[in-house]
PAKEZA-553829 format. One record per residue: x, y, z of N, C-alpha, C in turn; residue number from 1. Coordinates in Angstrom, 3 decimals, padded with zeros to 6 digits, m for minus. Each point is the difference from the previous one (the first is absolute). Example, Ala and Ser with C-alpha at 12.3 -4.5 7.8 and 13.67 -1.06 7.14 Angstrom:
<sites>
[[013.190, m005.690, 007.800], [m000.890, 001.190, 000.000], [000.900, 001.200, 000.000], 1]
[[m000.350, 001.050, m000.720], [000.820, 001.190, 000.060], [m000.770, 001.090, 000.730], 2]
</sites>
This chain:
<sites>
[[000.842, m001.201, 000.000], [m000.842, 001.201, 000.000], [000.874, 001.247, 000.000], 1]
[[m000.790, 001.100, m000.984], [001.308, 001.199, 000.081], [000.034, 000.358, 001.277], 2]
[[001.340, 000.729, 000.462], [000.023, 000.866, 001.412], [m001.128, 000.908, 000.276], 3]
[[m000.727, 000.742, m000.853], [m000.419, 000.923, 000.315], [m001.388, m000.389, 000.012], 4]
[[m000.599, m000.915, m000.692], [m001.448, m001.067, 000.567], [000.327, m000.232, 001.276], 5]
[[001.138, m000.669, 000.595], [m000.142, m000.383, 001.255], [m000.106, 000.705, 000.879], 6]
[[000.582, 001.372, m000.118], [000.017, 001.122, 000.720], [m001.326, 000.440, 000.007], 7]
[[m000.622, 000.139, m001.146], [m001.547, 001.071, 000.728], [m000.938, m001.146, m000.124], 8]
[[000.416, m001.553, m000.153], [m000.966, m001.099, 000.963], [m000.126, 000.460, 001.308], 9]
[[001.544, m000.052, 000.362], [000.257, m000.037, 001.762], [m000.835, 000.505, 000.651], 10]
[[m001.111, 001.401, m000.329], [m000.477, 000.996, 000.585], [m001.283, 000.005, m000.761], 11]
[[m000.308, m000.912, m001.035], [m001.194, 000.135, m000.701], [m001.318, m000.083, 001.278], 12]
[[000.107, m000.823, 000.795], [m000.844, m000.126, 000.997], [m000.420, 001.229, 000.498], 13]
[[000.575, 000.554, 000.691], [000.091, 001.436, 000.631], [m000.961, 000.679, m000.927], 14]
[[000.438, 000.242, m001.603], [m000.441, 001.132, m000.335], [m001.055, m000.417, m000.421], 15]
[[m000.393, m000.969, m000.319], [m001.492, m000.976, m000.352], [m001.016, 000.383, 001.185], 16]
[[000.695, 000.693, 001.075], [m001.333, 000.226, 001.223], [m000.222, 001.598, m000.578], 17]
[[000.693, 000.599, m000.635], [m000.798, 001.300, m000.530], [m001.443, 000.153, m001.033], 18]
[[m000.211, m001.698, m000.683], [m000.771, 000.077, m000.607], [m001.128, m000.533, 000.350], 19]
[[m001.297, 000.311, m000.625], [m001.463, m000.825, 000.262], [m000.757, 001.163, 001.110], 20]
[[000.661, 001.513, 000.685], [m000.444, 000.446, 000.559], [m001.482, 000.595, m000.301], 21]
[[m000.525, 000.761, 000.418], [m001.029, 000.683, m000.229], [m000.137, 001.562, 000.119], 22]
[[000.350, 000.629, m001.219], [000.523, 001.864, 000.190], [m000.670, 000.610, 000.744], 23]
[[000.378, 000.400, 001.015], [m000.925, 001.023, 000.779], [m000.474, 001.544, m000.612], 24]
[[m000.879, 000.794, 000.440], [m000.136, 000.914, m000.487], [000.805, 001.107, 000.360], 25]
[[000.236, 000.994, m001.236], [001.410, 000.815, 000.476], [m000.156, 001.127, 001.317], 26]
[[001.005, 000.394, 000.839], [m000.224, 000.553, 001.141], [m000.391, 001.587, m000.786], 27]
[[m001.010, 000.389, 000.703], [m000.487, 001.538, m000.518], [000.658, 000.791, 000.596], 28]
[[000.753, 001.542, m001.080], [000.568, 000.890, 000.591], [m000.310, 000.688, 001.487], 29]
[[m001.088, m000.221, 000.029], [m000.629, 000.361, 001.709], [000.286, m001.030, 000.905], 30]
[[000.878, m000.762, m000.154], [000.478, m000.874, 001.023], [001.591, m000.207, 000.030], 31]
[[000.414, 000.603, m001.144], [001.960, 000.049, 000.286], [000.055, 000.010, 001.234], 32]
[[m000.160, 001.012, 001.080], [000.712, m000.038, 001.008], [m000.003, m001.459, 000.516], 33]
[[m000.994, m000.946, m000.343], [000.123, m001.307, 000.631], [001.109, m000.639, m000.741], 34]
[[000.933, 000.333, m000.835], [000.770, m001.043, m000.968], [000.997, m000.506, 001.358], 35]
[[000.012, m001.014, 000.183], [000.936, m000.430, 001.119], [001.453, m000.399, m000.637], 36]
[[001.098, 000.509, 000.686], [000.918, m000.064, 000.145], [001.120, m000.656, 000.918], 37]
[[000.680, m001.690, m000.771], [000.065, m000.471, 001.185], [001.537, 000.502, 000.466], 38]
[[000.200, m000.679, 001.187], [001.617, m000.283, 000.384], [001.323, 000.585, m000.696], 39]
[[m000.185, m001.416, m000.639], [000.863, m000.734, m001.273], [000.003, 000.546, m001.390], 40]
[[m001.096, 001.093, 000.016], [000.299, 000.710, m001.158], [001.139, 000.959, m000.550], 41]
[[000.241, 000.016, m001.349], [001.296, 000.529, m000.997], [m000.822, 001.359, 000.271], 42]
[[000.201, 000.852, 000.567], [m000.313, 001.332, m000.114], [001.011, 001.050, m000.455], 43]
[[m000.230, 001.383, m000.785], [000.609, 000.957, m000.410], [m001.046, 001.147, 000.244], 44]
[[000.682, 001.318, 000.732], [m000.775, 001.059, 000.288], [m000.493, m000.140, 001.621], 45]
[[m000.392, 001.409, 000.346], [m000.234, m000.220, 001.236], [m001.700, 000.150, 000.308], 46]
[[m000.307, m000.561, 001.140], [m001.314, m000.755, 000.380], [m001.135, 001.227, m000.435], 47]
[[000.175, 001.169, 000.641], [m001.141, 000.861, m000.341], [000.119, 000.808, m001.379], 48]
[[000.217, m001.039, m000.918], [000.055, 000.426, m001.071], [m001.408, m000.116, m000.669], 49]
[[m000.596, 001.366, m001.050], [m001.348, m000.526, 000.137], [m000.709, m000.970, m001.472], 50]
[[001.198, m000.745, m000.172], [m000.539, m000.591, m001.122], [000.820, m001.390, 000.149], 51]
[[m000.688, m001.324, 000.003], [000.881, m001.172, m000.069], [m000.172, m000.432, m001.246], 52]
[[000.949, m001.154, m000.027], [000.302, m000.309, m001.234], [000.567, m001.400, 000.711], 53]
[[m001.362, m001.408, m000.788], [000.620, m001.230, 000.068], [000.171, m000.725, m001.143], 54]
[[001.561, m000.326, m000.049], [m000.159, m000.858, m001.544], [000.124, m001.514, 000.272], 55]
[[m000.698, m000.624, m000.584], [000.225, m001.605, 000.151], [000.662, m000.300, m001.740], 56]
[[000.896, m000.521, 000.221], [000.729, m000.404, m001.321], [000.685, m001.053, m000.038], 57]
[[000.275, m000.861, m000.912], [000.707, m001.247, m000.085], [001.329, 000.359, m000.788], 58]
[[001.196, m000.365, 000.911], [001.143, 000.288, m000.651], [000.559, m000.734, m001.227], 59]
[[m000.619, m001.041, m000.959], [m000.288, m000.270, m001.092], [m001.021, 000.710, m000.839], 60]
[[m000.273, 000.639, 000.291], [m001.189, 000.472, m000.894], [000.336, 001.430, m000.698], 61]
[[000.708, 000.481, m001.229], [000.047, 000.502, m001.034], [m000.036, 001.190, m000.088], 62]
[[m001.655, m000.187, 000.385], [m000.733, 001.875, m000.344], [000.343, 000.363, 001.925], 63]
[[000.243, m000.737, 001.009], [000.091, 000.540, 001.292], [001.972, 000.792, m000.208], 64]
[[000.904, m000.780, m000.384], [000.957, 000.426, m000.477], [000.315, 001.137, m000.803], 65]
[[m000.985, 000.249, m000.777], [m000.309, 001.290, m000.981], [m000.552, 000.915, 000.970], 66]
[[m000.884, m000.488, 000.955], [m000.463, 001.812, 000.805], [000.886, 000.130, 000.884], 67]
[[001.078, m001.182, 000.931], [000.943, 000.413, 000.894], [001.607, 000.774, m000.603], 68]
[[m000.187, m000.253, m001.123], [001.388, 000.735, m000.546], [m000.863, 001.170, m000.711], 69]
[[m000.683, 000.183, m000.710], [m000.449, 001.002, m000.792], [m000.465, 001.485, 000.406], 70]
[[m001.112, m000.567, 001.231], [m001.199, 000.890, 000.810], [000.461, 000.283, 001.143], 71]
[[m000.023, m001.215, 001.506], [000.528, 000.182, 000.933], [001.000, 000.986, 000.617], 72]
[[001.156, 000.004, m001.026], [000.964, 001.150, 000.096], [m000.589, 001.252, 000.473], 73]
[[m000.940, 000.413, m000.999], [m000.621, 001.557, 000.022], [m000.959, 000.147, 001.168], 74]
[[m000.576, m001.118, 000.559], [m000.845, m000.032, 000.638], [000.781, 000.309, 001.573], 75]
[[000.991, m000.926, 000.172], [000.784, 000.465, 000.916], [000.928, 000.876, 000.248], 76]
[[000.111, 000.858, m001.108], [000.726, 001.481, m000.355], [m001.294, 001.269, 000.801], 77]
[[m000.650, m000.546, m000.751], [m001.388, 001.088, 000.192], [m001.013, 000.134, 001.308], 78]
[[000.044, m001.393, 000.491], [m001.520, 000.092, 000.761], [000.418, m000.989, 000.907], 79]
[[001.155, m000.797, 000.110], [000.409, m000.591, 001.379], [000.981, 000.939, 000.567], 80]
[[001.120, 000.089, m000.415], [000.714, 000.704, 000.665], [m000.560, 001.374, 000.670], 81]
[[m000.635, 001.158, m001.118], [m000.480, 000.684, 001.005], [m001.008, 000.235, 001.248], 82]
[[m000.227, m001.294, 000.074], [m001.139, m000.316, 000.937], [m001.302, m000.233, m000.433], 83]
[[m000.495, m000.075, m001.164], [m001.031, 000.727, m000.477], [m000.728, m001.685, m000.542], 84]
[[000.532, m001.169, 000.455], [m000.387, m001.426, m000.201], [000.635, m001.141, 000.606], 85]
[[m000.387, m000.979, 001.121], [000.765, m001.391, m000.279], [m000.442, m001.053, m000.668], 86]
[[001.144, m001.021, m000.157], [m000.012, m000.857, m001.328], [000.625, m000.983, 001.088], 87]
[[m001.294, m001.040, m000.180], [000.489, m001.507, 000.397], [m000.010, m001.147, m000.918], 88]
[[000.851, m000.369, 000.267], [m000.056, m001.321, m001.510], [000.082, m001.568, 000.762], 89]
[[m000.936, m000.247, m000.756], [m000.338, m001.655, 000.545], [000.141, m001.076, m001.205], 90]
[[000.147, m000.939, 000.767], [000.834, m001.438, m001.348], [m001.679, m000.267, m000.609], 91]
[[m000.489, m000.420, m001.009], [m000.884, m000.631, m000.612], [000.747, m001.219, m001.099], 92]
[[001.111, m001.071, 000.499], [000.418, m000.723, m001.171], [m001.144, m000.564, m000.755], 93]
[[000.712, m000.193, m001.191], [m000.986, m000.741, m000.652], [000.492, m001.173, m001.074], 94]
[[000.984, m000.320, 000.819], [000.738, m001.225, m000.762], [001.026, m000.269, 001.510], 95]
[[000.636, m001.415, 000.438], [000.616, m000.617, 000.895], [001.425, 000.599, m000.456], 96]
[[000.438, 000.416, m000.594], [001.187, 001.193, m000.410], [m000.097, 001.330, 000.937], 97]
[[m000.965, 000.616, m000.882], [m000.914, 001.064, 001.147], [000.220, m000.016, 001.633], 98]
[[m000.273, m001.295, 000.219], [m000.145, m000.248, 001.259], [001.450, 000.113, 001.234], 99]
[[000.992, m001.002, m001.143], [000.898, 000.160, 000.300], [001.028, 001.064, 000.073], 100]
[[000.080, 000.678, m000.920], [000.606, 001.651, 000.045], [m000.252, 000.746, 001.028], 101]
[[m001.697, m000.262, 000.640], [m000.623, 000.815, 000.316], [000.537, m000.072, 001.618], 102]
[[000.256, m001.661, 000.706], [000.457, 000.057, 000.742], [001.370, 000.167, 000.266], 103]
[[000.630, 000.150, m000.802], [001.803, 000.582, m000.248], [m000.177, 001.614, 000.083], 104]
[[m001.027, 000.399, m000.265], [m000.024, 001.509, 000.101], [m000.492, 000.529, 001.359], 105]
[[m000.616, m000.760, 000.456], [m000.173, 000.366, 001.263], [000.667, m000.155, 001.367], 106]
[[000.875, m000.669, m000.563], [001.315, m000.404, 000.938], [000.912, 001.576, 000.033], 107]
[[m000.458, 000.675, m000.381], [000.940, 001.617, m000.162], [m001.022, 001.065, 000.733], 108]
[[000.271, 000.557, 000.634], [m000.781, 001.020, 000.558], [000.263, 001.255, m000.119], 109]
[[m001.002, 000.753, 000.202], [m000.267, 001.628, m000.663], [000.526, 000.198, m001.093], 110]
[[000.787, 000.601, m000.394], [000.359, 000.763, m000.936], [000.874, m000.939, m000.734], 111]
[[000.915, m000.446, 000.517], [000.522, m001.609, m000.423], [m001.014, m000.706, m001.497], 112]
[[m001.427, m000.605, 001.040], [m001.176, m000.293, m000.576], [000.168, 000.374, m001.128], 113]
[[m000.351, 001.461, m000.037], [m000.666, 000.913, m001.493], [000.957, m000.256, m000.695], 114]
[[000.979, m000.042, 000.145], [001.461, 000.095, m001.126], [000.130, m001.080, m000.106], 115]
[[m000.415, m001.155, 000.283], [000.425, m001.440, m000.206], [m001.795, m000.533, m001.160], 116]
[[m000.957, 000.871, 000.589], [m001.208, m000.105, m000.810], [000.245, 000.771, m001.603], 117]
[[000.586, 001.433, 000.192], [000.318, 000.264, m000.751], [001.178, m001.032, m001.859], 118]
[[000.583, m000.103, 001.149], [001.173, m000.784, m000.906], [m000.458, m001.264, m000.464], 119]
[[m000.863, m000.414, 000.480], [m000.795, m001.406, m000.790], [m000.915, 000.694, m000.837], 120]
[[m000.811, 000.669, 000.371], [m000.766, 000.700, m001.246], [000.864, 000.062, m001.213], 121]
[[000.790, 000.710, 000.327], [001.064, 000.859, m001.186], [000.526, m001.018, m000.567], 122]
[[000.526, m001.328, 000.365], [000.673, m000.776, m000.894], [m000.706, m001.631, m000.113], 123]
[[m001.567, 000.616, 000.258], [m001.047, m001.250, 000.052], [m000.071, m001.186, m001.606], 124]
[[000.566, 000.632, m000.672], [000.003, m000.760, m001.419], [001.123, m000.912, 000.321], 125]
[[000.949, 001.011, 000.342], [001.113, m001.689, 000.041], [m000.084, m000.781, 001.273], 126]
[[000.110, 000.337, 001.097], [m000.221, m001.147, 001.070], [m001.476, m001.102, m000.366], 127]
[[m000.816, 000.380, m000.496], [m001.604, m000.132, m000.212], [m000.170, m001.032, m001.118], 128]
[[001.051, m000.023, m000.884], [000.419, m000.567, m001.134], [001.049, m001.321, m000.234], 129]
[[001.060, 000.349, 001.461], [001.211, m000.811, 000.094], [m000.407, m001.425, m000.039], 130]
[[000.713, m000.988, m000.033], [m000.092, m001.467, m000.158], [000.277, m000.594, 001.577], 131]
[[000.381, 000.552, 000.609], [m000.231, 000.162, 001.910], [m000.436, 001.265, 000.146], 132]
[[m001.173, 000.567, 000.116], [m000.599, 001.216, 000.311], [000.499, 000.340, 001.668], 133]
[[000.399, m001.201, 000.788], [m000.132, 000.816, 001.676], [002.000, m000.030, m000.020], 134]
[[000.708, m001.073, m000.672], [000.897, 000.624, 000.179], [000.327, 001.760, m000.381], 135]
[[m000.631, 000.320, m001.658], [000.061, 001.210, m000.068], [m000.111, 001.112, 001.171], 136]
[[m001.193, m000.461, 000.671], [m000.340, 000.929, 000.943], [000.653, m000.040, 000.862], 137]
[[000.903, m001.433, 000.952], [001.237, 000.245, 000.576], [000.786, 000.694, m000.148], 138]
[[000.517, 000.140, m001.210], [001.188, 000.647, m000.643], [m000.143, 001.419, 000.518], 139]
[[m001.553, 000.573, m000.260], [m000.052, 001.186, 000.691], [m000.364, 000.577, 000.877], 140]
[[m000.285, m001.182, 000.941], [m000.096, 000.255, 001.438], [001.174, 000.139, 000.562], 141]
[[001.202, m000.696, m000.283], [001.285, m000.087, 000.273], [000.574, 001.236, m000.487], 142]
[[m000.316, 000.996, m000.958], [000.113, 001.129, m000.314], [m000.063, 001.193, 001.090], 143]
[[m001.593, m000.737, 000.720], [m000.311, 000.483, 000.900], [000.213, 000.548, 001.328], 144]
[[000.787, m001.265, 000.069], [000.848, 000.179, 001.709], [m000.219, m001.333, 000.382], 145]
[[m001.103, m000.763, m000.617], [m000.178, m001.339, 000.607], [000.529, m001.263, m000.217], 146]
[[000.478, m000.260, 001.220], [000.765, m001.192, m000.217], [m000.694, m001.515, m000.766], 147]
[[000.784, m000.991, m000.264], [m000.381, m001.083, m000.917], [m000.930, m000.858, 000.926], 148]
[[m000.132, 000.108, 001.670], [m000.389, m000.759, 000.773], [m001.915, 000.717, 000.116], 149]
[[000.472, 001.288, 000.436], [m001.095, 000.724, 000.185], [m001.068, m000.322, m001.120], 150]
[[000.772, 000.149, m001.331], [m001.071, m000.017, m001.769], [m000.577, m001.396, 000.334], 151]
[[000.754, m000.861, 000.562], [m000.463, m001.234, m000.266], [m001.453, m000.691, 000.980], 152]
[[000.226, 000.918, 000.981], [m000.679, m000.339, 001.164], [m001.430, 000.843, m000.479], 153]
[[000.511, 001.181, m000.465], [m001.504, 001.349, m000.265], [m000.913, m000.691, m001.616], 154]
[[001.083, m000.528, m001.021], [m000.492, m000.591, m000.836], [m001.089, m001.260, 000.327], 155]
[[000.711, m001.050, 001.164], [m001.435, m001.085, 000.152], [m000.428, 000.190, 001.623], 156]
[[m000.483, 001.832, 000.011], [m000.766, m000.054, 001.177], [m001.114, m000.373, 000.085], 157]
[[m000.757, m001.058, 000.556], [m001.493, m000.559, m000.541], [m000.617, 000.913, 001.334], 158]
[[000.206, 000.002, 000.988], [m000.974, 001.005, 000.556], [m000.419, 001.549, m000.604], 159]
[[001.616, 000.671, m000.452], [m000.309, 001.091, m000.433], [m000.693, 000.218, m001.558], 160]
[[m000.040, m001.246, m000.994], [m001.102, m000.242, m001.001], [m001.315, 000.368, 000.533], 161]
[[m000.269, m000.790, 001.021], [m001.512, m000.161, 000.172], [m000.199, 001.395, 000.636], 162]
[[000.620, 000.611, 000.921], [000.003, 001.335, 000.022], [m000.627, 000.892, m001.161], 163]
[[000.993, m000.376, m000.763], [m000.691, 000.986, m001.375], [m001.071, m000.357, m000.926], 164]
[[m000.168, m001.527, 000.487], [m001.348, m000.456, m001.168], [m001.017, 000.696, 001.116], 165]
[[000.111, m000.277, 001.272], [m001.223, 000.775, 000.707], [m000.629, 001.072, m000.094], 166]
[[001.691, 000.989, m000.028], [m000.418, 001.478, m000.292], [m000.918, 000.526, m001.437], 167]
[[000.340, m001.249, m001.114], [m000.474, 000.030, m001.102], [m000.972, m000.346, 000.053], 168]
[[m000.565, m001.062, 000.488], [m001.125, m000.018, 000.367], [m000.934, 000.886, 000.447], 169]
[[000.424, 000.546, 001.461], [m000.422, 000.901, m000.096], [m000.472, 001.533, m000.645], 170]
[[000.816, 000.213, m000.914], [m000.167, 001.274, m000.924], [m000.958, m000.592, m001.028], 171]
[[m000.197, m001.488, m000.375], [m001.643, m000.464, m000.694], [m001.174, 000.437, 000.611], 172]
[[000.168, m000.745, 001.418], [m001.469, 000.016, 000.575], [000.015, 001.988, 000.459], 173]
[[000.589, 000.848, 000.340], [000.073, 000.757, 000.498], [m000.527, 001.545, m001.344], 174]
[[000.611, m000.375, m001.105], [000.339, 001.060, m000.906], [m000.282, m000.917, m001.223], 175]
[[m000.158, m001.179, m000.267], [m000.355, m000.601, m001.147], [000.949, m000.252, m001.024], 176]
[[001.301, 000.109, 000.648], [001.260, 000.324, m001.076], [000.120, m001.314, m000.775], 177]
[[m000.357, m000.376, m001.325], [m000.254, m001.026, m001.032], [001.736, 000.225, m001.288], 178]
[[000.499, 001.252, 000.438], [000.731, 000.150, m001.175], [001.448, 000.641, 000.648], 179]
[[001.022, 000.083, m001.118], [001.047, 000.888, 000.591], [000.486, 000.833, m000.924], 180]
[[000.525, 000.824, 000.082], [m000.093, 000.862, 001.351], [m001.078, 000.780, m000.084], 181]
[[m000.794, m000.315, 001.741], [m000.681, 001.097, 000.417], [000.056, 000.846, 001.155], 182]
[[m000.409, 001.460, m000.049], [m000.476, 000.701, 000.983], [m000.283, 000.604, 000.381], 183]
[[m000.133, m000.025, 001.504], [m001.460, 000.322, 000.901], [000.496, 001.570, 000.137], 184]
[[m000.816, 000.970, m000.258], [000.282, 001.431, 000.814], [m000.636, 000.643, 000.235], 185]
[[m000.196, 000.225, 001.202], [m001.343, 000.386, 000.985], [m000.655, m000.540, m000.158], 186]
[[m000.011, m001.336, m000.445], [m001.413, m000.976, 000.443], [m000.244, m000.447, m001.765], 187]
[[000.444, 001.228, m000.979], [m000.525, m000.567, m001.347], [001.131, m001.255, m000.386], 188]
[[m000.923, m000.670, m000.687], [000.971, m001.039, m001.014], [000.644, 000.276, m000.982], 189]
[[001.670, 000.045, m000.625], [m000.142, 000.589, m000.926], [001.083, m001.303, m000.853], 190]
[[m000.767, m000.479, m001.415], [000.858, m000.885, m000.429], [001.175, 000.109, m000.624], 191]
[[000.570, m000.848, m000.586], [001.141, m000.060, m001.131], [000.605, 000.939, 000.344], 192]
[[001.275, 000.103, m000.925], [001.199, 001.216, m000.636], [m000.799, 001.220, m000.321], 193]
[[000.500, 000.777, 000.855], [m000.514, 001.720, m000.085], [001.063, 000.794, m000.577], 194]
[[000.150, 000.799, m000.501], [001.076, 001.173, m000.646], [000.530, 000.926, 001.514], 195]
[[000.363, 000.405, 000.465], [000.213, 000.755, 000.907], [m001.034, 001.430, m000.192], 196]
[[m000.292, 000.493, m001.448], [m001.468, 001.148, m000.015], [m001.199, m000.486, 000.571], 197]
[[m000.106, m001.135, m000.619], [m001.120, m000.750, 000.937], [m000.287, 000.094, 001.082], 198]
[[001.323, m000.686, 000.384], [000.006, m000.129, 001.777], [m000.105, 000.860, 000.663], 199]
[[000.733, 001.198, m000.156], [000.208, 001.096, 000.065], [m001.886, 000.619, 000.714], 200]
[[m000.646, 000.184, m001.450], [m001.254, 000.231, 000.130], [m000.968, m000.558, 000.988], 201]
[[000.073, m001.283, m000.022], [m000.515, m000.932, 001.031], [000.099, 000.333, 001.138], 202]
[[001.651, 000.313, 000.987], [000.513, 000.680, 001.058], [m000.628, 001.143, 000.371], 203]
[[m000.088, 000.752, m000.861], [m000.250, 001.486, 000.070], [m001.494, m000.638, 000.318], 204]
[[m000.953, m000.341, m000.532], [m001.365, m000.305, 000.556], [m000.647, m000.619, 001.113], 205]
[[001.097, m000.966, 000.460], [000.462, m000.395, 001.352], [000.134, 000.734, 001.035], 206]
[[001.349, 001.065, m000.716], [000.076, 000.921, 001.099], [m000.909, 001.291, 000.380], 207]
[[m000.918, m000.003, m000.904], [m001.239, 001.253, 000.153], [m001.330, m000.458, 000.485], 208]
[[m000.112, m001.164, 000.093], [m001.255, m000.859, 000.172], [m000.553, 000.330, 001.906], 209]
</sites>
């Protein structure tokens, strides 16, 4: 069997509990303030910021790679940094690849995180593509700062999988999230790859609402 069948077998289970759910209906802008925010969340920006921003994205997935290198930038030029939005990003894999990256990325914290999320985005064609896809991603975890023991241990964390199929789960039953990348701001749903004018616009209606 090729390496890389066996690899997103390993985890096919896991991500097989994201499916068969039942979409809930989307949370109405008159209820953002309820968007809960856990713990363990990847946050950017500070708390009384008056516009959130949740993305659920699968770090295989294409068009999520296209809004984190393309859009994101401006977004966090413009409306995180000056206070004026936070941005939490949550795993939605959607392939046992997915899954696995996803828990190698979370083995890095704060800012670490983003730049280690970042850098898989950015060079998601070739690790995503490779003929060992998780060694690739070793290679640049070890880039990272992380040692060969640590990758190996964060790569087959099975508690911290189910961690994230939960959380994914949860963003189904909670927000109805069926696709990637989506997201939530102030309570609206917002799908697919946005342009940064878009987004832009969206924010601004967020933030006047």
């Amino acid at each position: 069997m090729h390496r890389r069948t066996i690899l997103i077998s390993s985890a096919a289970a896991a991500v097989a509990a994201l499916t068969g759910l039942g979409i809930a209906p989307r949370l109405s802008p008159a209820r953002a303030a309820e968007m809960k925010i856990y713990p363990d969340d990847h946050i950017m920006g500070i708390e009384s910021a008056p516009v959130t921003i949740i993305e659920y994205a699968s770090l295989t997935c294409p068009h999520c790679a296209k809004l984190n290198i393309d859009t994101l930038p401006q977004v966090k030029e413009n409306w995180i940094k000056p206070g004026r939005a936070r941005y939490v990003y949550r795993h939605f894999p959607l392939d046992g690849l997915a899954l696995r990256a996803a828990a190698v990325t979370d083995c890095f914290e704060g800012e670490r995180f983003f730049a280690f999320l970042d850098l898989l985005f950015k060079s998601q064609e070739r690790w995503a593509r490779a003929d060992d896809p998780l060694k690739a991603i070793g290679q640049m975890a070890r880039l990272g700062g992380m040692t060969d023991e640590t990758f190996q241990k964060c790569a087959n964390d099975q508690a911290e999988m189910d961690r994230i199929v939960a959380r994914a789960k949860d963003g189904q039953e909670t927000y109805g999230i069926e696709a990637t990348p989506t997201m939530i701001i102030n309570g609206r749903k917002v799908q697919g790859e946005r342009s940064y004018e878009d987004l832009d616009k969206i924010l601004n209606a967020a933030a006047n609402s």
